[in-house]
N, C-alpha and C positions, 0 to 999 in steps of 0.2 A: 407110369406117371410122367417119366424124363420126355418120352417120344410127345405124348399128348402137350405138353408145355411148348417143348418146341415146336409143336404143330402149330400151335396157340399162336406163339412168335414169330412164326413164318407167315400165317396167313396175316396178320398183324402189320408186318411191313409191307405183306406185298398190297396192303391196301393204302398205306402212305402216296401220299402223291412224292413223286420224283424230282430231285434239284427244285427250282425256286419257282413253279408255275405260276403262274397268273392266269389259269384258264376262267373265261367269262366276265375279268375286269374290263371296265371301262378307262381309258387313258385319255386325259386333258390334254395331252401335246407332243408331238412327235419324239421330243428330246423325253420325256416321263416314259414312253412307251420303248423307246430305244434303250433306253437304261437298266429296263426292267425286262426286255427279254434277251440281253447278253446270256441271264443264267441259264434260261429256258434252251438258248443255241448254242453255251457248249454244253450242255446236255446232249442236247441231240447230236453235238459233234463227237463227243465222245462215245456215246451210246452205238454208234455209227461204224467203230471201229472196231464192239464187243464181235468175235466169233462166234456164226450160232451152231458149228459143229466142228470137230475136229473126229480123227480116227486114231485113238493110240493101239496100233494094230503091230507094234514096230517094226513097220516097214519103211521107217527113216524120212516118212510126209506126213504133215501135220499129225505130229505122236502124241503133243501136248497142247493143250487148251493156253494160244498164244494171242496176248492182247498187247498189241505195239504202244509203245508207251507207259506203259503200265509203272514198269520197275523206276520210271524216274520218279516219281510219287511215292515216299516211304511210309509216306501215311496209309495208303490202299490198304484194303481188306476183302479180302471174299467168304462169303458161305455158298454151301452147293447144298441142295438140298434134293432127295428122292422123290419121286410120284406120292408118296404118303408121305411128306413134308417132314421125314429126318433127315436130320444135318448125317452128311456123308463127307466133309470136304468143309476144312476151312484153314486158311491161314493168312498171319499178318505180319508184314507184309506179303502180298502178294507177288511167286517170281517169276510166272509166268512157265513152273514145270511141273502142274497137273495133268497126270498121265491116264485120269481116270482111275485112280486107285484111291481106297477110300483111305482117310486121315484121321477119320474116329475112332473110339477104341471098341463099340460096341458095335461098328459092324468089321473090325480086323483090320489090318491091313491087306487089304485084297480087292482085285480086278473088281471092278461092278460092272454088270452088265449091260450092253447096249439100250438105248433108251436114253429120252429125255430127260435133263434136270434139271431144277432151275435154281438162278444164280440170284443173290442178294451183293451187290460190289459198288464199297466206300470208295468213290476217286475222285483226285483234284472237288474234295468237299462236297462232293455228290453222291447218290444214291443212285444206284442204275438197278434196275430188277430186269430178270427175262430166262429165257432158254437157252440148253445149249445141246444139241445131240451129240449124243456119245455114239461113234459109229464104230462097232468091232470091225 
């Protein structure tokens, strides 16, 4: 029933729309429209800088899932979640030293295997969703 809830939850946010979109409004005047898509562009600017794979293989390059800037935001958060939408990976703040090993209690402390996973991550007041491969 845990994993089904959190399925429920995962698929949940990842249909939120992301930071403050405006997609399909119409804007009255350039300074309305300018104002209104700051949110929308650091979105996409930070979104920009998320990694979409690293290898914690430790051979001392890219070991850990590294998102520059991250750690100056104490507010950040991350969930990682598996192909079948259990949380494998979460913490808050975010330090920027996931190694690919899961942080849950029900699936152990241990290596998860290569494969995709996709991330839920609270930053500078935003929601960023996506991928991220895990490359042994």
């Amino acid at each position: 029933m845990k994993h089904l809830t959190l399925s429920i939850i995962l698929l949940t946010l990842m249909l939120l729309p992301v930071g403050n979109s405006r997609a399909g409004r119409q804007f009255t005047s350039t300074e309305t429209a300018l104002s209104e898509a700051a949110p929308a562009a650091l979105q996409d600017s930070l979104s920009a800088l998320i990694p979409s794979t690293f290898s914690p293989n430790r051979d001392g390059i890219n070991d850990a899932w590294i998102i520059p800037g991250i750690t100056e935001d104490g507010q950040n958060e991350v969930w990682i979640y598996n192909r079948w939408g259990i949380l494998v990976f979460h913490q808050a703040p975010y330090d920027n030293k996931w190694t690919g090993r899961s942080s849950e209690s029900g699936m152990g402390s241990k290596d998860l295997p290569e494969g995709t996973y996709y991330y839920i991550l609270r930053w500078q007041g935003l929601l960023h969703k996506g991928s991220v491969y895990l490359k042994k």
